[in-house]
N, C-alpha and C positions, 0 to 999 in steps of 0.2 A: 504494500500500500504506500502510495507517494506522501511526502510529509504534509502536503495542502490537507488532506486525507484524515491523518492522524489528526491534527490539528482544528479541523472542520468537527469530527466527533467528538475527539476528547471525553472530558470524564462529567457528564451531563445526567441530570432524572431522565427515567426512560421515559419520563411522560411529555419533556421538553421536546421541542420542534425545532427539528437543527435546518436552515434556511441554506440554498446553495444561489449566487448570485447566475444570473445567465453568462457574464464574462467566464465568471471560473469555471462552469463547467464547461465552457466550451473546449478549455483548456487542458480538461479531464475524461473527454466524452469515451477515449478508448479505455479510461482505466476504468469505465462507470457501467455497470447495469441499470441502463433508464426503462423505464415500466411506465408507459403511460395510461393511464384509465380512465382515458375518454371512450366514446364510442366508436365503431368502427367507420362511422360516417365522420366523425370527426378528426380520428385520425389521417383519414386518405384527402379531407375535403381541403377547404381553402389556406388556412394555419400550415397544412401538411402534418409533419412530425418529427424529431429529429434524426438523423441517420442513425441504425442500427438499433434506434427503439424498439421492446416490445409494446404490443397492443395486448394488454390485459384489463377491459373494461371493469369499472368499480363493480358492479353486479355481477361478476365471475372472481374476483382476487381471491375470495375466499377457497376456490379447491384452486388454487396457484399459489395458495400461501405457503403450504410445505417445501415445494420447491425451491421456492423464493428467498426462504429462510434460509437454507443448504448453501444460500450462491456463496460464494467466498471472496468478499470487497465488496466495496461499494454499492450503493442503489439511492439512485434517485429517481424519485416519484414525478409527474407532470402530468396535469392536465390541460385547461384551455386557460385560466387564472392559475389559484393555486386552492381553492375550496373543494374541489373533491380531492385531492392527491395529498392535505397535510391529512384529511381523517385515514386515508388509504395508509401513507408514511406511519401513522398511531399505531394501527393492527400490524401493520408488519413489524413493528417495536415489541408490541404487546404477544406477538408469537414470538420473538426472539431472537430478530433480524437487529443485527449490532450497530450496524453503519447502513442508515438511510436518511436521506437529503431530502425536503421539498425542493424543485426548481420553485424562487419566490418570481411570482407572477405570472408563471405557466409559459403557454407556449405565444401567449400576446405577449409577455415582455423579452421571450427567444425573441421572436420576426421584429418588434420596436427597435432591437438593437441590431440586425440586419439580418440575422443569422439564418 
């Protein structure tokens, strides 16, 4: 795990909401497991999504949570703000996922800053 990494987690309640800027992860996106959980019209439609995202809509996370847990590094959550994807970021805390990120502002503050 890169030091931005360590640093970004650190040693926080698991009930805290660790915020990932869209600079920094743009900077991170291969070292990161991004899981968006919009819907599938939403991922493919205007916004897009960002490279090598999955599409695990919020109404399905729940049988992808085991897996999800198991990844090894990073995850960062996204959706189209950032209001379904910090509750999504909780549950995967709350199963046991160590290091996950909200993107703050989703995938409107990705494209606002060009990406």
């Amino acid at each position: 795990m890169t030091a931005f990494f360590s640093r970004l987690f650190g040693t926080k309640p698991a009930d805290q909401t660790d915020w990932i800027e869209p600079a920094d992860l743009a900077q991170h996106v291969s070292d990161t497991l991004i899981v968006d959980v919009r819907g599938p019209g939403e991922f493919t439609g205007p916004l897009g999504h960002i490279d090598g995202a999955r599409n695990i809509p919020l109404d399905t996370l729940a049988g992808e949570t085991d897996a999800l847990v198991q990844h090894q590094g990073p995850i960062v959550v996204v959706c189209h703000t950032d209001r379904r994807s910090a509750p999504a970021a909780a549950h995967l805390r709350q199963a046991g996922a160590t290091e996950v990120a909200v993107l703050r502002g989703g995938m409107v503050a990705w494209r606002a800053e060009g990406r």
